[in-house]
N, C-alpha and C positions, 0 to 999 in steps of 0.2 A: 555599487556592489559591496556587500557586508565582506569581510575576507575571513569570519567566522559562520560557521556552520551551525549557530547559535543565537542567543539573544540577549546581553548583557543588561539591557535597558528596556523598558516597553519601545516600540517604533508604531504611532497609528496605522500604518499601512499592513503592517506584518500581521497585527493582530486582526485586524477589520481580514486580511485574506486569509489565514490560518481559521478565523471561524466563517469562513465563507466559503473558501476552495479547500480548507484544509491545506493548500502549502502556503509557505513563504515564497513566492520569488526574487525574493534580496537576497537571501543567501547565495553561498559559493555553490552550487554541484558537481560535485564528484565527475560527474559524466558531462560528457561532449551537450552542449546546447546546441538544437537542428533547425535550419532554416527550411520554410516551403519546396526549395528547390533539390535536396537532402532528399524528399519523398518524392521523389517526381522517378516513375518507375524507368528503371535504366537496364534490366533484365525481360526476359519474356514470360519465363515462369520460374520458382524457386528451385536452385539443384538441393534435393534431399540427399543429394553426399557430401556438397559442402557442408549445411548445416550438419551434416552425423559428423562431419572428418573435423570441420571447428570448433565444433563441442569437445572433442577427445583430444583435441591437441593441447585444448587448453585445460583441461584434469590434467593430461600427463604431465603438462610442464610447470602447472602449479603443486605437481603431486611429485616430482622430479628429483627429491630426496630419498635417497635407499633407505632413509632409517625411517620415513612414515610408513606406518604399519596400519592406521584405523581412520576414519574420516567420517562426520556425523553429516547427516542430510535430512534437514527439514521438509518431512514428506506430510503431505495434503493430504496426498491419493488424488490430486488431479494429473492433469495432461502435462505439466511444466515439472514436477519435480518428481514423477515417476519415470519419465523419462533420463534425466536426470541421473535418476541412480539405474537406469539400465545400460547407459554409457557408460556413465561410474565400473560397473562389474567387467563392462568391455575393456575397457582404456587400461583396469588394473586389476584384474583378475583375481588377484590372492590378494589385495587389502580388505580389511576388517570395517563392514560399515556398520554406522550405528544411525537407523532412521529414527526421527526423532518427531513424532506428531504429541495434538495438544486436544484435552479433553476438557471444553468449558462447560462446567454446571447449567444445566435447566438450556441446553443448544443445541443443534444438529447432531449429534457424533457421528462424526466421518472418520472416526479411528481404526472400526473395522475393516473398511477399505483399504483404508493404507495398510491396515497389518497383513490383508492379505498378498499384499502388493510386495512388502519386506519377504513374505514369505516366499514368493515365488521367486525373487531375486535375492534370496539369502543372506538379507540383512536379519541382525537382530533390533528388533522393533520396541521403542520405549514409548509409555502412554506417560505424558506429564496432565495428571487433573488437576483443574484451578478452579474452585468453588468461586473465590471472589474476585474478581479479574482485577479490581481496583485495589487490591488491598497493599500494591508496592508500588504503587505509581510516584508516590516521592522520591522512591530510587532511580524508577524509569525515567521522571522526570530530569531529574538530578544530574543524568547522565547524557542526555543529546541537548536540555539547556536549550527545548521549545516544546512550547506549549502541546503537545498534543496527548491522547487520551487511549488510540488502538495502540497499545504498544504490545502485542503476541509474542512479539520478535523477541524482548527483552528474557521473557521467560523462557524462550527457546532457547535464546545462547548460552542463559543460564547455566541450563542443561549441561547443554554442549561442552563447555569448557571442563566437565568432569569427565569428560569421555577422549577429548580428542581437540587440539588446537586446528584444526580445519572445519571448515562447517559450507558444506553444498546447498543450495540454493537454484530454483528454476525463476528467481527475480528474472522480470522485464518481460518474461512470456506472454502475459495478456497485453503490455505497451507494443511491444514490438511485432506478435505474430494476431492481433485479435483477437483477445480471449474476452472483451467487454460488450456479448452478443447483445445483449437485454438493452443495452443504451443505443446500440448502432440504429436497432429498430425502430426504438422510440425518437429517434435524433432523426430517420428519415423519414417517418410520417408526420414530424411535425415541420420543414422543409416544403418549399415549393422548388421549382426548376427559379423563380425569379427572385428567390430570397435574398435579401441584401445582408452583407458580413455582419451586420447587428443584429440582426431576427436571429440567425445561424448563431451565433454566442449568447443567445438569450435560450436557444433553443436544447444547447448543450450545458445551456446550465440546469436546465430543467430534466435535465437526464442524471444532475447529479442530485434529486429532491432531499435525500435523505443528511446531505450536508449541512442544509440551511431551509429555515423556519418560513412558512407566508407572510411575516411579519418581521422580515431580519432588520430593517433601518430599526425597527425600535426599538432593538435589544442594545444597542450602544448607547455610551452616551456621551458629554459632547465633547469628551479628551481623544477618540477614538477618530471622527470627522467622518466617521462611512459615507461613503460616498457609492450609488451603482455607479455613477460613470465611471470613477477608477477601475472597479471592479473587472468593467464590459471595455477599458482601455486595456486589461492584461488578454483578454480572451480575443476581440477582434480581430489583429491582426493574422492567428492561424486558420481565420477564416475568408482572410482578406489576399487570395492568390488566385490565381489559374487551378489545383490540384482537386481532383472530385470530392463531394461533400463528405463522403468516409472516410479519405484522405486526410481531409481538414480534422476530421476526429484524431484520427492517430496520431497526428502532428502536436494537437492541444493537449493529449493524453500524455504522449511522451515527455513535453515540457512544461507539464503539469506538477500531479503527485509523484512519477517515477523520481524525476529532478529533483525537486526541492519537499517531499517528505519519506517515500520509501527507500530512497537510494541514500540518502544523508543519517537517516535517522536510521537506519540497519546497521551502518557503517560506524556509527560511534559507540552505536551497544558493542557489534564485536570487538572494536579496539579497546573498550574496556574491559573487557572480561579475554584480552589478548585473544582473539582466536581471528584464524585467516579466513576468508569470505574467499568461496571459491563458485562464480556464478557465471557458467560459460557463455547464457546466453545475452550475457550484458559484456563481452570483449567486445575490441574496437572492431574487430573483422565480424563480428554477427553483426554486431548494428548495423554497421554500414548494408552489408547484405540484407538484414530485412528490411531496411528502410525504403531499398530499392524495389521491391515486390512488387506487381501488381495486388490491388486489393480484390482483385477476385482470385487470389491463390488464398488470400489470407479468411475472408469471408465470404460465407454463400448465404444472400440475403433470400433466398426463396426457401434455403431450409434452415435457418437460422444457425448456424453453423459456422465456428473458429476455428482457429489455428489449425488451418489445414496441412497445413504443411508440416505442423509438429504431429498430426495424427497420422499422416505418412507415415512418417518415421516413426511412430509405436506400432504402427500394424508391421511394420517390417520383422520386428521383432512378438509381435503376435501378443501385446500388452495392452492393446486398445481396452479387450474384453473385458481386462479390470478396471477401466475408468468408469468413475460412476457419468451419467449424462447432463446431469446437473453440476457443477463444482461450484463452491464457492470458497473454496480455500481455508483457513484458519478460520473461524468467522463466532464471534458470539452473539448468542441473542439482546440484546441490550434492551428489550423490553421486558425479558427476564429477568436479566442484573438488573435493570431499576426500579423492580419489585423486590428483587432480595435484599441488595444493597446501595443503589444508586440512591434512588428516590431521600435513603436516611442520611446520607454523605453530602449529597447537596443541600439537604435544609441546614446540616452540621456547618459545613463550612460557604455556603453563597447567600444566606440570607442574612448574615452580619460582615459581610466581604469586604475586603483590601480592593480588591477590583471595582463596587461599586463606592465605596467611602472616596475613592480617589477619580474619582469621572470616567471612569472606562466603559463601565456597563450599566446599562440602567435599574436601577434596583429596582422599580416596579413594574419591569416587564418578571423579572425574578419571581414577585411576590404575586403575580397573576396567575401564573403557571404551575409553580414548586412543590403545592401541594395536590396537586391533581391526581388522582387515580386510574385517567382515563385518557393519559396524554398520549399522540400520536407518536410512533416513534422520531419524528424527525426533532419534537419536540424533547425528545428521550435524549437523542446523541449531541442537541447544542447544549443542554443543560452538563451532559460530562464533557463537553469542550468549554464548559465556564467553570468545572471544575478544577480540569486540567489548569484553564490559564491562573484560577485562584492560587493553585498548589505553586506554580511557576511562581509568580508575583511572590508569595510568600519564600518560598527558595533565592530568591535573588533580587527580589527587589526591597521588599522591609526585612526578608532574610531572619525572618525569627520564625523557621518551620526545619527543623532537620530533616535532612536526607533519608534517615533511618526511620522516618516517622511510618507508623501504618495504618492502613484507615480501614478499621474491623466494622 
């Protein structure tokens, strides 16, 4: 175990899984690591007063100072952080929130949702637009020191710390309550009752297509050592217990990306920009609690339907009706961005790269693909993950790239 939450050095393993799973699991995480038996349901059905009364216990006691007056909340407009801020108004009634959504160029805009969402629970509602999503990645980079490329988060804290050293958060609601309906389905039809735990980790990799390429061995090159078997030695064992096959998902999901990319890499944007992370449903008393669930509280596979148990709890308060039915959360089109700006940044900086001059990547998988017009998106988000790692390498490893640099 690395005891930084970082990457000082290239490590083959880190990078082969950063562009493969997208996390590291060398790193430290922040949060408890769950074993098989952790999920093994030890309740009958979820108490929706626990989940309302430990959500609010933990606002208030993080909120527990008389002199905080305002608190910002990175709001969707989904099921996890509008909830979120209707605890928020319960737990403290007279503080001043400030929601905080994000508007990427040429992508969904799910801002009006959320604004209507602030409206009804009387926050004042801030739209940040970001034409080029990559244009401070040297900073984002700069600052959690790994490779990675969705950094939304960074520009939200950004935000945030102009407004208020607190910042809310519904992190861990899709890990913990099943918010990842679209893979569950596709993870149980391609399953038999007789799958053996390798098919099952093969099965849930392919749930995650858009990470990695039909062609990923040959994107490395041989300083890197990729290997699938490493790969299918991190994923087999959450699938190698007694707990039902959706079970086994929650299990790989939680000590997946929650662990070792969204929980680590949130946490060091805030500490740089000082602001306190206050995300109730990632305390030690939720986890545990959901972990415990049966997963027919959490999902209904006949009407493809999550986080049941969080949608309880908005009907109670009669907030469901402004969840849109679809969420996808912060989310950019990246096949947009690399029409606008991707496509001219990777030829800028990957096809004379530090990463392939020194055997990491292979530059003629680079030069096959780079200039393409017509690339599938999977092949869209490895190429800004060999951006990403480019920018890395340069920041700290030949370190002749400033932090402040910007890529117009």
């Amino acid at each position: 175990m690395s005891s930084e939450q970082g990457l000082s050095k290239v490590k083959p393993d880190s990078i082969t899984n950063i562009l493969t799973l997208r996390y590291d699991p060398s790193i430290k995480p922040n949060l408890p690591q769950k074993a098989w038996s952790d999920l093994k349901p030890s309740i009958q059905k979820p108490s929706i007063e626990f989940i309302e009364n430990t959500i609010q216990e933990t606002i208030k006691k993080q909120l527990s100072v008389s002199s905080v007056k305002k608190i910002c909340i990175a709001l969707s407009g989904g099921i996890d952080s509008t909830l979120i801020l209707t605890l928020i108004k319960k737990a403290v009634p007279d503080i001043q929130v400030h929601a905080i959504s994000v508007k990427f160029a040429n992508s969904i805009d799910e801002t009006e949702s959320a604004a209507r969402i602030a409206t009804e629970l009387g926050a004042d509602h801030h739209v940040i637009h970001i034409e080029n999503y990559l244009r401070e990645l040297p900073k984002a980079i700069s600052i959690i020191k790994l490779p990675f490329w969705d950094l939304h988060w960074y520009h939200v804290v950004k935000k945030s710390q102009s407004l208020s050293k607190y910042l809310a958060s519904g992190d861990g609601g899709d890990e913990l309550f099943g918010g990842y309906t679209f893979r569950y389905k596709k993870f149980l039809s391609l399953i038999g009752s007789n799958s053996t735990p390798l098919e099952k980790a093969k099965a849930y990799l392919s749930c995650h297509e858009r990470d990695r390429v039909p062609d990923q061995e040959k994107l490395f090159g041989k300083k890197s050592k990729f290997s699938w078997e490493l790969i299918y030695d991190t994923l087999v064992p959450y699938f190698d217990n007694p707990l039902s096959p959706i079970e086994q998902v929650f299990l790989a999901d939680y000590n997946g990306k929650l662990l070792y990319n969204f929980n680590p890499v949130n946490t060091k944007i805030l500490n740089h920009f000082g602001v306190e992370s206050i995300s109730p449903l990632l305390s030690e008393d939720m986890i545990s609690h959901a972990l415990s669930i049966p997963f027919q509280h959490k999902y209904d596979g006949t009407k493809d339907i999550g986080k049941m148990s969080l949608r309880k709890l908005l009907s109670k308060y009669n907030m469901e009706k402004l969840i849109q039915n679809e969420k996808l959360g912060f989310n950019v089109n990246t096949l947009n961005l690399w029409k606008s700006f991707g496509q001219s940044l990777c030829q800028e900086y990957l096809i004379d790269s530090e990463i392939t001059k020194n055997g990491w990547i292979n530059k003629e998988w680079i030069s096959k693909y780079i200039d393409r017009t017509d690339l599938d998106v999977k092949y869209v988000n490895k190429f800004l993950g060999l951006l990403a790692f480019e920018i890395w390498y340069r920041l700290f490893i030949t370190k002749d790239m400033s932090a402040n640099t910007t890529l117009n």
